[in-house]
Backbone as a printed PyTorch tensor [residue, N CA C, xyz], in Angstrom:
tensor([[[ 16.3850, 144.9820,  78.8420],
         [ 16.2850, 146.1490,  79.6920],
         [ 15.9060, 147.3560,  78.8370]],

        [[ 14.8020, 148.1640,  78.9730],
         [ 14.7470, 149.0270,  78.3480],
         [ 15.6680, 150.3530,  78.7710]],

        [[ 15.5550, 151.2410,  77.5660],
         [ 16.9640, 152.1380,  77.4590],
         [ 15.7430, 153.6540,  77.2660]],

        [[ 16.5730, 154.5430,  78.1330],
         [ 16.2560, 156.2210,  77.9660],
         [ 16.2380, 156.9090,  77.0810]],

        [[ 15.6730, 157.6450,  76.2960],
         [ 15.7870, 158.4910,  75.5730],
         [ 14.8140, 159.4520,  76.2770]],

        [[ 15.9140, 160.9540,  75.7630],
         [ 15.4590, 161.8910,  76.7320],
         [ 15.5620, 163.4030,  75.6980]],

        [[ 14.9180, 164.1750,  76.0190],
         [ 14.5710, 165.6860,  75.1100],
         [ 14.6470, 166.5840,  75.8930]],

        [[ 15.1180, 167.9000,  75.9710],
         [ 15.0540, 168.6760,  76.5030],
         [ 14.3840, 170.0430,  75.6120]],

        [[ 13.3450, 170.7980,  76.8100],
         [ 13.3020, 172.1800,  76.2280],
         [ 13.8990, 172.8190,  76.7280]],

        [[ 14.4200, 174.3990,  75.9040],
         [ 14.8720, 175.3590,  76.3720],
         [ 14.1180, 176.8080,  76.3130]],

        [[ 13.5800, 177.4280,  77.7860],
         [ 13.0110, 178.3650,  77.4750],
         [ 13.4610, 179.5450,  77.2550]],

        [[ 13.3570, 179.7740,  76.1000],
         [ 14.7030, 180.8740,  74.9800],
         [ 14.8230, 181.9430,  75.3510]],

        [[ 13.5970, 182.3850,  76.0290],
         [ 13.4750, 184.0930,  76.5830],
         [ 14.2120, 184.1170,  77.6300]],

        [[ 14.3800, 183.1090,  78.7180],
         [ 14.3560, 183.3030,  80.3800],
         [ 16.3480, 183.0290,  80.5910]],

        [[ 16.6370, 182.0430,  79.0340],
         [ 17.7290, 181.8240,  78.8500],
         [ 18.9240, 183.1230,  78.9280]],

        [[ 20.3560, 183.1700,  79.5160],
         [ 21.0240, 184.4090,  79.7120],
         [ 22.6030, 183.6250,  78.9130]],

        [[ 22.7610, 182.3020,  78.6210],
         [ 23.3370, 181.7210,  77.8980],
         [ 24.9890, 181.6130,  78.8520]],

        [[ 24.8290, 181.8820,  79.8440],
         [ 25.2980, 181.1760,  80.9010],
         [ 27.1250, 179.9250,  80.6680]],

        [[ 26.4310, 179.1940,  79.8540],
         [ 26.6840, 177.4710,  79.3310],
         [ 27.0830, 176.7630,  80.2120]],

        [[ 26.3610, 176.8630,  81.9140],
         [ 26.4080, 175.9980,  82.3390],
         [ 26.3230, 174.5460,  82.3210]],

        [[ 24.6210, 174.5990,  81.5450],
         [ 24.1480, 173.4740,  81.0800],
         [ 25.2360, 172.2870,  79.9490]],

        [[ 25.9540, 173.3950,  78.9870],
         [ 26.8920, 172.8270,  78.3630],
         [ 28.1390, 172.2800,  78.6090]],

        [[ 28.4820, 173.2120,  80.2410],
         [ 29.3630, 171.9160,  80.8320],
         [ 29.0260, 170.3630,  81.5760]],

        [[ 27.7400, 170.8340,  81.9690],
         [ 27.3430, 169.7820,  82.3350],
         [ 26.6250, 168.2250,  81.5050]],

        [[ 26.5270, 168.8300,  80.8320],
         [ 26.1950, 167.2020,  80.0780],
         [ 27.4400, 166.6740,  79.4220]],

        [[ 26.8780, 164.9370,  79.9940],
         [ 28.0630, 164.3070,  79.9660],
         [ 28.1470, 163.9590,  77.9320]],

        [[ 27.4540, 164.7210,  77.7840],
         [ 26.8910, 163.8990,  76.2830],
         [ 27.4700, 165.1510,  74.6050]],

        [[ 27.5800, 166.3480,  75.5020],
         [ 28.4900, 167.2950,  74.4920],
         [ 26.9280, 167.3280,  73.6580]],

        [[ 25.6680, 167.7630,  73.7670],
         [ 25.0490, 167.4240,  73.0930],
         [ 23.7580, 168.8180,  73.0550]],

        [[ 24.4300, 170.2280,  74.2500],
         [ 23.8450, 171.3990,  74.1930],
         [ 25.5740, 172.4480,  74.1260]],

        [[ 24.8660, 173.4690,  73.3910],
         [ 25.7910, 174.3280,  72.7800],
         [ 25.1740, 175.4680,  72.8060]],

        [[ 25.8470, 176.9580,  72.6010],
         [ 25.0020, 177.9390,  72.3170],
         [ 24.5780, 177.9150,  70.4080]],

        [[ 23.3560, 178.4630,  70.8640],
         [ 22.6440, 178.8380,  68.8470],
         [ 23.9410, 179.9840,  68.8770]],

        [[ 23.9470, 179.2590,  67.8840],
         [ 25.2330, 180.2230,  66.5510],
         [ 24.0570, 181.2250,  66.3630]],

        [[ 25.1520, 182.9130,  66.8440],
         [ 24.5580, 184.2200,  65.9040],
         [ 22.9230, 184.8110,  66.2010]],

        [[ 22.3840, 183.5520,  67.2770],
         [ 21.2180, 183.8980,  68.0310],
         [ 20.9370, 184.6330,  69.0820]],

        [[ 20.3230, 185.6530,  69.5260],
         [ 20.0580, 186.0710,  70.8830],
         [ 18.6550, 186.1670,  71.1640]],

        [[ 17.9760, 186.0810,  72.3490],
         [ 16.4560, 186.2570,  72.5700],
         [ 16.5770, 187.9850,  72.6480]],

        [[ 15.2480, 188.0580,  73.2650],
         [ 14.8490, 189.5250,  73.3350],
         [ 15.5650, 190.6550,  73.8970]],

        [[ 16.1830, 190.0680,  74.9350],
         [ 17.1880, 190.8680,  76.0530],
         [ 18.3680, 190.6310,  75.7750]],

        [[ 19.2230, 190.5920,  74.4410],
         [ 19.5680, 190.5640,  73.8030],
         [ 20.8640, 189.5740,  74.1170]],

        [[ 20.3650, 188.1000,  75.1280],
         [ 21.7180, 187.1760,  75.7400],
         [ 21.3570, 186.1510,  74.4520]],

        [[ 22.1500, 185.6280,  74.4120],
         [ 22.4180, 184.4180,  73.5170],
         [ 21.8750, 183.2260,  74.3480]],

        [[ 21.2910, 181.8470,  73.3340],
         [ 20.7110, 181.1030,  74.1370],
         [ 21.0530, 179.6680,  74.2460]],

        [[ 21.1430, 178.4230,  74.8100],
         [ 21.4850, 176.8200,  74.3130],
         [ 20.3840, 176.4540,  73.3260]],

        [[ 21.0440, 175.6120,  72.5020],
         [ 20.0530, 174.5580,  72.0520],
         [ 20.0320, 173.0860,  72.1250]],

        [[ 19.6620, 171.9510,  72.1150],
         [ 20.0230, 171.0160,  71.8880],
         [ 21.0030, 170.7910,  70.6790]],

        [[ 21.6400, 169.9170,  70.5640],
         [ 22.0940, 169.4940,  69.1840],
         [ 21.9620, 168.0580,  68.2980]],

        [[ 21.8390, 167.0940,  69.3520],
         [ 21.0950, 166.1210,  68.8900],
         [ 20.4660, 165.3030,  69.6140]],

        [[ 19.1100, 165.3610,  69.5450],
         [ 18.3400, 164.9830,  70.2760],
         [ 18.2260, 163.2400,  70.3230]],

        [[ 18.5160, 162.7860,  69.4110],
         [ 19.1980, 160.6550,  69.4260],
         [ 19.3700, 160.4580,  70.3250]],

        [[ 20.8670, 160.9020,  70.7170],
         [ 21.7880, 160.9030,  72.0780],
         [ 21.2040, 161.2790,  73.3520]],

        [[ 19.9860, 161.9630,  73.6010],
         [ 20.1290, 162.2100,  75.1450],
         [ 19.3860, 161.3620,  75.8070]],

        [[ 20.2250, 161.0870,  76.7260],
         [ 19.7340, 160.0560,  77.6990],
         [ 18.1490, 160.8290,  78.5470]],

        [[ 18.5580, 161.6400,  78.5620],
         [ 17.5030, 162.4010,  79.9040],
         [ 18.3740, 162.6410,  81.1320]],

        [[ 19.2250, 162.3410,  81.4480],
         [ 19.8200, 162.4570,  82.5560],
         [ 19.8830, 163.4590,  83.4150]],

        [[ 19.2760, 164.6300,  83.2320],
         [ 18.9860, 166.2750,  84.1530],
         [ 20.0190, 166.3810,  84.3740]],

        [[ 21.4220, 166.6410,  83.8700],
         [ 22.3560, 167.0770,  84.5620],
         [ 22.1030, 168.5230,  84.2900]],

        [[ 21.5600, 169.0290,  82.8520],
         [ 21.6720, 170.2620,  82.6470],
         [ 20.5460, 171.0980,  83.4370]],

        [[ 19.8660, 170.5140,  83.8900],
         [ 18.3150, 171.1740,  84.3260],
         [ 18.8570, 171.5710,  85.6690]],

        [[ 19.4330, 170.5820,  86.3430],
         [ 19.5620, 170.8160,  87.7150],
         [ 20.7480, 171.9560,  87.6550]],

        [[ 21.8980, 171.9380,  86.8950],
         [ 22.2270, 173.5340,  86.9910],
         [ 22.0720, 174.3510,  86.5890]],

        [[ 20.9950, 174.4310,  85.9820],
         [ 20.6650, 175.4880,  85.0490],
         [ 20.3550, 176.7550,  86.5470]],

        [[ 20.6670, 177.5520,  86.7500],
         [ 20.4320, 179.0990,  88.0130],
         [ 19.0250, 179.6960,  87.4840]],

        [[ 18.5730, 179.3890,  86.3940],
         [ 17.3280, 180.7040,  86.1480],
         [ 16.2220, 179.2160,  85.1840]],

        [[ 16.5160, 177.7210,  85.7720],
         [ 15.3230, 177.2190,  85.3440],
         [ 14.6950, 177.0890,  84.1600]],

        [[ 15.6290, 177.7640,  83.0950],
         [ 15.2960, 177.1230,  81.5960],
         [ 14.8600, 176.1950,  80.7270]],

        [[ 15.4390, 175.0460,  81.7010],
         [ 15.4940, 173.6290,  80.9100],
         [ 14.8090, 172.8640,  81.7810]],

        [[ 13.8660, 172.3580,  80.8010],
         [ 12.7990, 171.2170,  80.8920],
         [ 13.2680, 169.6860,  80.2640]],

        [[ 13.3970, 168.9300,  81.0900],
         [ 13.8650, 167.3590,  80.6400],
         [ 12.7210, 166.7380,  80.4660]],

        [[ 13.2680, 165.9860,  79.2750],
         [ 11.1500, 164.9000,  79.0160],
         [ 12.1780, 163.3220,  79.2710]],

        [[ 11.7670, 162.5530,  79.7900],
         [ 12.5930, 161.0350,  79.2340],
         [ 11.4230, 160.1850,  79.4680]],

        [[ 11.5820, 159.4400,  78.4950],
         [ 10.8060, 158.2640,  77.8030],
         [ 11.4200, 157.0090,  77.7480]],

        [[ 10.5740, 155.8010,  78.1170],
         [ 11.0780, 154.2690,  78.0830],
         [ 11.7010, 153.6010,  76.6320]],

        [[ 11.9170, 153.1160,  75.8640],
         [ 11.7970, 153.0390,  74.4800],
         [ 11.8940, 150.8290,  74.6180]]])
């Protein structure tokens, strides 16, 4: 059976750092950037290890302002 591997982007500007997304994955695997803020001066998620993600959109679908882009791939 092939298995998911999945990537997410985060679009850093549009990001308000929220951490919705970070409750929602079941995978502990988005966090806020340490000491980072975009332009409008909110802090933003990043991935943290990209191995682990399934793809599963949990974070996309709550994301309120549409940040996060899920890629998943067959392997």
């Amino acid at each position: 059976m092939a298995k998911m591997k999945g990537e997410i982007t985060v679009n850093t500007e549009r990001c308000k750092g929220c951490e919705l997304c970070v409750e929602a994955c079941p995978f502990d695997l988005i966090r806020l950037a340490p000491r980072a803020v975009n332009r409008r001066g909110y802090p933003y998620v990043e991935q943290t290890d990209a191995e682990k993600c399934t793809g599963c959109t949990s974070c996309a679908i709550v994301c309120p302002d549409g940040c996060i882009t899920v890629y998943r791939v067959k392997e």
